[in-house]
N, C-alpha and C positions, 0 to 999 in steps of 0.2 A: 322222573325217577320215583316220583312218592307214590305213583300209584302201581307201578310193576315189580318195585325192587322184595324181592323175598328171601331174607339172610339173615348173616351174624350183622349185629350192628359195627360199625367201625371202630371198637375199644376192644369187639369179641367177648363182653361180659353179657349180651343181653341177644336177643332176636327180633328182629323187625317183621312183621309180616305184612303182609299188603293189605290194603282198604282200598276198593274200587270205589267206594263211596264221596272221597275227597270231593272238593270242588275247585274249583282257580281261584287264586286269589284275586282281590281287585284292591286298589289303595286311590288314598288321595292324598299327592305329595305338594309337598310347598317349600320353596327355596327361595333364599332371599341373599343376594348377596352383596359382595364390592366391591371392585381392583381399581388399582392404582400402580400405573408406570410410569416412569420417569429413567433418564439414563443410563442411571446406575442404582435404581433401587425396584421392588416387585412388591405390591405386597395383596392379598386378596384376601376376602375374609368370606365366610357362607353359613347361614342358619338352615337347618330343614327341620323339618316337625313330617313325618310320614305317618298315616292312620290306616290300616293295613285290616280289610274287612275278610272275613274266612280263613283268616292267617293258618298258615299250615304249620308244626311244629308235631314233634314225637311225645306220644304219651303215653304212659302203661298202661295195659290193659287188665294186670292184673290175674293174666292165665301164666302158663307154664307150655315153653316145646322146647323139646330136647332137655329137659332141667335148667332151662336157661330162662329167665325173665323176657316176657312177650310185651313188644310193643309196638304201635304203627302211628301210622302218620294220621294225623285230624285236624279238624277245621277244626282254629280257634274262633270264636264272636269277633272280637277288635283287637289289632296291638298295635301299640303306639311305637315308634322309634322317632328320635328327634336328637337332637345335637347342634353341635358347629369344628367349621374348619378354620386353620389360621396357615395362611402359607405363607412367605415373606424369601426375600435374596436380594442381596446388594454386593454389588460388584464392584470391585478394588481398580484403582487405573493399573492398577502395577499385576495383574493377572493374579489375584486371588480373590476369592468371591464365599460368603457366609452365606449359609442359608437353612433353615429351617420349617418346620410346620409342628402344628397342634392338632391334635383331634379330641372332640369327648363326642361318647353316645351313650345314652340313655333309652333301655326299653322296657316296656309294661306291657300286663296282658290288662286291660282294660275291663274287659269281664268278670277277672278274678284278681285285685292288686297284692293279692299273698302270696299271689304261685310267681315263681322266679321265672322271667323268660327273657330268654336275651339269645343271639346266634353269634355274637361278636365282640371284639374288645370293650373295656372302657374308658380309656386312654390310653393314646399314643402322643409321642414327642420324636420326634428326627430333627436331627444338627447334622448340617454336611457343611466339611471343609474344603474348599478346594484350589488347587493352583494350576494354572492353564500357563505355559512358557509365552511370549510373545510372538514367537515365530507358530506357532501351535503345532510343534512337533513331539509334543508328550504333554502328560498332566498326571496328576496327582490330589488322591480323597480321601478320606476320613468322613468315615457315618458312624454315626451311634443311633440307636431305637433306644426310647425306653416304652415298654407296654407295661401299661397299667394294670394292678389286680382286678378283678372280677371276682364282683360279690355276686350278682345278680345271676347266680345258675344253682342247679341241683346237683351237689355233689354226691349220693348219696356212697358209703364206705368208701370212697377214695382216699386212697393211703396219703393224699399232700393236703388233706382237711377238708373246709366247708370254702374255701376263697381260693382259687385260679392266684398262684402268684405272678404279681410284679416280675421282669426281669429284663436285660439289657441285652443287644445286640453291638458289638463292634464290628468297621468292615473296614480294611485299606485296599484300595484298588489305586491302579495308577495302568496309564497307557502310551504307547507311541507310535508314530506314526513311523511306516516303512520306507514307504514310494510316496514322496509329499508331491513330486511331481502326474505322477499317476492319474488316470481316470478316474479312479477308487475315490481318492482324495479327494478330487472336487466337487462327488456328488452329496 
């Protein structure tokens, strides 16, 4: 898509044009991780550090189409993204189970450490609640997200500041089974 797409950008303040020029990217990723199972308990952990060489991201160009700020897609020199995960669940004899994870990520343009570059959060948190019946013919959950602010972007005039807020997702879901005897059900 970076090298065919010719439009409004996805916010509709600006215009992307095309650059046949791009190149692919190439990286060199590194993961390191851990898990640990037992009965009733999960937990797994992972570092990655990715170094992302031609990185591709949107940049201005500094012309004008249609009175709209022009921008296309370019190879960056280097960027770095790195982090870690935390996952973890432990399970209740009595049919309810906690369960959790962590994210942080962390990115840089490597070339230039003043210019903000990032594609994605920079922290998440999920807690899930949940209760399974015995017989397993329904269950019942509770999620909550929290995403983290994000400093690490170019806001430029956006009406909610220079930082991406923080903010929370709740979810209740619950389900049951119809036909426990069913085909459905045993697959």
């Amino acid at each position: 898509i970076e090298r065919f797409f010719d439009g409004l950008t996805p916010e509709g303040n600006g215009y992307l044009s095309v650059n046949e020029k791009i190149k692919a990217e190439t990286s060199l990723n590194i993961d390191v991780g851990l898990k640990f199972r037992s009965e009733n308990l999960y937990f797994e952990g992972v570092y990655f550090n990715n170094t992302i060489y031609d990185g591709i991201r949107v940049v201005p160009t500094g012309g004008k189409v249609n009175n709209m700020n022009e921008y296309v897609y370019a190879n960056i020199d280097r960027l770095l993204q790195q982090g870690f995960e935390f996952d973890a669940e432990y399970r209740f004899d009595f049919g309810l189970s906690l369960a959790g994870n962590y994210t942080k990520i962390t990115s840089e343009d490597l070339a230039n450490p003043d210019f903000p570059y990032t594609n994605t959060f920079s922290s998440k948190i999920n807690l899930f609640l949940r209760y399974d019946n015995a017989e397993n013919d329904f269950w019942a959950e509770y999620h909550i997200r929290f995403q983290g602010e994000q400093k690490d972007v170019t806001l430029t005039g956006n009406p909610i500041g220079d930082v991406i807020p923080s903010f929370n997702v709740h979810n209740f879901s619950a389900g049951v089974t119809l036909f426990p005897d069913s085909d459905f059900s045993q697959k």
